[in-house]
C-alpha angles and dihedrals in degrees: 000000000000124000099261089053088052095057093042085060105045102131125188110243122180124238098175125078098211095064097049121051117082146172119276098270118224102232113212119242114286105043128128120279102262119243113231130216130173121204124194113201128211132191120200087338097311124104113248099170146299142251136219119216121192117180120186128151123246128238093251086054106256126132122247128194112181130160152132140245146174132228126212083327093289117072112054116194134192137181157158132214115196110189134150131299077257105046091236099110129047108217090177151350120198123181142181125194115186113192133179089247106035132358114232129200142173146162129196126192119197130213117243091234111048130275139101113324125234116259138190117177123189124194103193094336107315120119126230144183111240116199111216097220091056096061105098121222098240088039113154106338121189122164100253093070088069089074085045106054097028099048096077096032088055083050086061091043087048098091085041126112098231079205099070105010112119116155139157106220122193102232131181141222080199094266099030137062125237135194118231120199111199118196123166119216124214116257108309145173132219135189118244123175086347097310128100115235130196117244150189096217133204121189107205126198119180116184136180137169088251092053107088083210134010111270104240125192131163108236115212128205128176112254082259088057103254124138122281128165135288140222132224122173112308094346123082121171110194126182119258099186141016084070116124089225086064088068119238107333130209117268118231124208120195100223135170141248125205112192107164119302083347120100101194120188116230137176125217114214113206133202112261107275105266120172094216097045098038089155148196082204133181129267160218130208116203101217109218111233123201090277114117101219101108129260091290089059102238110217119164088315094322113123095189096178099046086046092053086049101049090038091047086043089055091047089051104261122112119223135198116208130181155184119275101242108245110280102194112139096036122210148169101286102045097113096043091052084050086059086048096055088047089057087052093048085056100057095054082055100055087044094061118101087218095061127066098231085205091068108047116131137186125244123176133170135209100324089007102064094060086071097057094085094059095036091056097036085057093044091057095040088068094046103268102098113190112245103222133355123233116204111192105186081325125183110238106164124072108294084244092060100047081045091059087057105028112021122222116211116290090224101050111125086220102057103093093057091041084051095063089024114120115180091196104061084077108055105087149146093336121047125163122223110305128213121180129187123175140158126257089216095050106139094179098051121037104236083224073073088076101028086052099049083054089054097043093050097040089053091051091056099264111120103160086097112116109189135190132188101188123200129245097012129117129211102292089054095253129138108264149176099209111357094225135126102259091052093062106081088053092053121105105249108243130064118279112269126287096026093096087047098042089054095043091051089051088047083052089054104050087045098060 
């Protein structure tokens, strides 16, 4: 590649973590459907998280990459990237990095013509300056980061010839220059999850004066140039879905929800296109309890939510699922305003050309199915009754009662309003078809919590409740030894077989 071609193609990539992980960014009407891709990531040959990629174009053509992930089940990131409709230029970079121990945050906006980007950094909510000159090169690096910066870089490399491609790129940090170093490599092959792929591969090498060595990392492509995955030392994060080998995957959309003075942010997972089931389809809303661990449900890796989406999609049924509102200050009435953004994310789904209003129905899981009663109760109140109800592990007792048995944290903002909070003094006359699933090893939920809601109900006259206590599962619905805690990190990430089945069936029958 000549020289010329070389500077037409000089492209901004991110080598520091801190300026590059966002929020999920809620995307206005008319944008471009987003493109999904989900990463795991290994470390010397043991899973340490995963990460989840969208891509879409905005409607001023640039190009936005936004997503979340979750290291080693304890520290949960999320980012966007905005660039140019051709990936030459960065216009802004927002993060957000939630540890055990602080929250950070930053956002940095940069000027059309060069020059030091503006910058704000906030470390639990205080706001700080950040000088540009003092952010280091090799500043807090942490393996997500590398889906985030490379995804658009291996975009741009996509119309490139690995064979004769050698260029030196001028890369950022966001303050500090980096040299990038592009070589293609012949035809080649790599081993991912025990089989050998076949790959377009990029080896990558960024200096600069402050770096003790050159970071060097193996960029993969499909043989069709999509992204695939890279390697660096010990770590490799390789996609597990967008392929085409993967078959026709399920579209996400980013929406909002409005509920009062709270804008949440949501996303609507749709049923793969399919020219003979176009839809409208039925739907699920996944009902956001007080946990906060985003609207996917972060556990050890687990991202319950997100796995229930993309599973019901493939069976046929759409799903919205959103953030729990923040829930700092506490307060008496918390887990009555959580029913009430649940009525207001149903009513953007209802609201949505691509959904039967007529077929919506209400999941929640642990915390979050104790608001199903209420959410449903005020739905129908106002003339859009749910048709069928979904407990997951669901708590289905007063909250003090299930605290005399299972403790919540003592600290948590919510706990006052889940004390004096009884799910079932809001299931009434009127209750819509019922299924319960729960784990015999559930060790935060007692398992008498479903067997109990099927007693209660049938003895009230409703006897459309279907109820399963399944063996050897824990309270994410995951096959298990011993359902507790520790347990979790060493679990496989998805729900043990059949209960995605068994609730899209359900979802079959109260659609019908």
């Amino acid at each position: 590649m000549s020289r010329s071609a070389s500077t037409r193609f000089r492209f901004v990539v991110v080598f520091a973590l801190c300026f590059v992980l966002a929020p999920t960014t809620v995307l206005a009407e008319g944008e471009a459907a987003p493109d999904s891709t989900y990463f795991t990531m290994e470390a010397e040959g043991a899973s340490v998280g995963w990460m989840s990629m969208l891509k879409t174009t905005l409607d001023n053509g640039n190009a936005l990459y936004y997503g979340s992930g979750v290291l080693r089940g304890t520290t949960t990131v999320t980012w966007k990237l905005e660039l140019t409709a051709d990936l030459t230029r960065l216009i802004t970079i927002e993060s957000s990095l939630k540890m055990p121990e602080r929250v950070i945050t930053s956002k940095s906006t940069f000027q059309e013509k060069g020059g030091k980007p503006d910058m704000v950094f906030s470390v639990d909510g205080q706001r700080y300056p950040v000088p540009v000159e003092e952010v280091k090169a090799g500043a807090v690096f942490v393996p997500q980061m590398l889906v985030a910066a490379l995804a658009p870089l291996s975009d741009r490399l996509s119309g490139e010839d690995p064979k004769k491609i050698d260029i030196k790129l001028h890369a950022t940090n966001g303050a500090q220059a980096i040299m990038l170093h592009v070589q293609g490599k012949p035809d080649s092959r790599v081993m991912v999850r025990g089989e050998e792929m076949p790959v377009r591969t990029f080896l990558l090498t960024g200096t600069h004066p402050e770096m003790d060595e050159p970071v060097e990392i193996n960029l993969y492509q499909r043989p069709d140039g999509t992204f695939y995955g890279i390697k660096t030392g010990g770590l490799s994060m390789f996609a597990t879905g967008g392929a085409d080998e993967a078959g026709p995957m399920p579209r996400e959309y980013p929406v909002t929800v409005v509920s009062g003075d709270v804008q949440l942010e949501g996303v609507l997972t749709l049923p793969p296109e399919d020219e003979e089931a176009p839809g409208p389809f039925a739907a699920v809303l996944i009902v956001a309890g007080p946990a906060q661990n985003g609207m996917d449900a972060h556990n050890a890796g687990f991202r319950l939510n997100a796995h229930l989406a993309q599973g019901m999609a493939l069976g046929g049924a759409a799903t919205l699922r959103y953030d729990p509102r923040d829930l700092a200050g506490g307060g008496p009435g918390i887990m009555t305003n959580l029913a009430d953004d649940a009525v207001a994310a149903l009513a953007v789904l209802r609201e949505r050309a691509e959904i039967d209003p007529a077929k919506v129905l209400l999941l929640g899981h642990g915390e979050g199915a104790m608001l199903l009663g209420e959410s449903a109760g005020k739905a129908a109140a106002a003339g859009a009754p749910a048709s069928g109800l979904i407990y997951l592990g669901g708590v289905t007792v007063p909250g003090a009662d299930l605290h005399a048995v299972s403790p919540r944290p003592a600290d948590a903002s919510w706990l006052e309003s889940f004390l004096v909070y009884d799910p079932r003094a809001f299931l009434g006359d009127e209750v819509p078809p019922l299924l319960i699933l729960h784990g015999e090893l559930d060790a935060d939920v007692p398992p008498d919590n479903a067997t109990g809601l099927k007693s209660f109900l049938n003895d009230a006259g409703h006897m459309r409740v279907s109820c399963t206590v399944a063996k050897n599962m824990n309270h994410y619905l995951q096959s298990a030894e011993t359902g507790t805690v520790e347990e979790y990190a060493d679990l496989e990430p998805a729900c043990a077989d059949g209960i995605i089945k068994r609730i899209t069936s359900f979802v079959g029958f109260c659609a019908r």
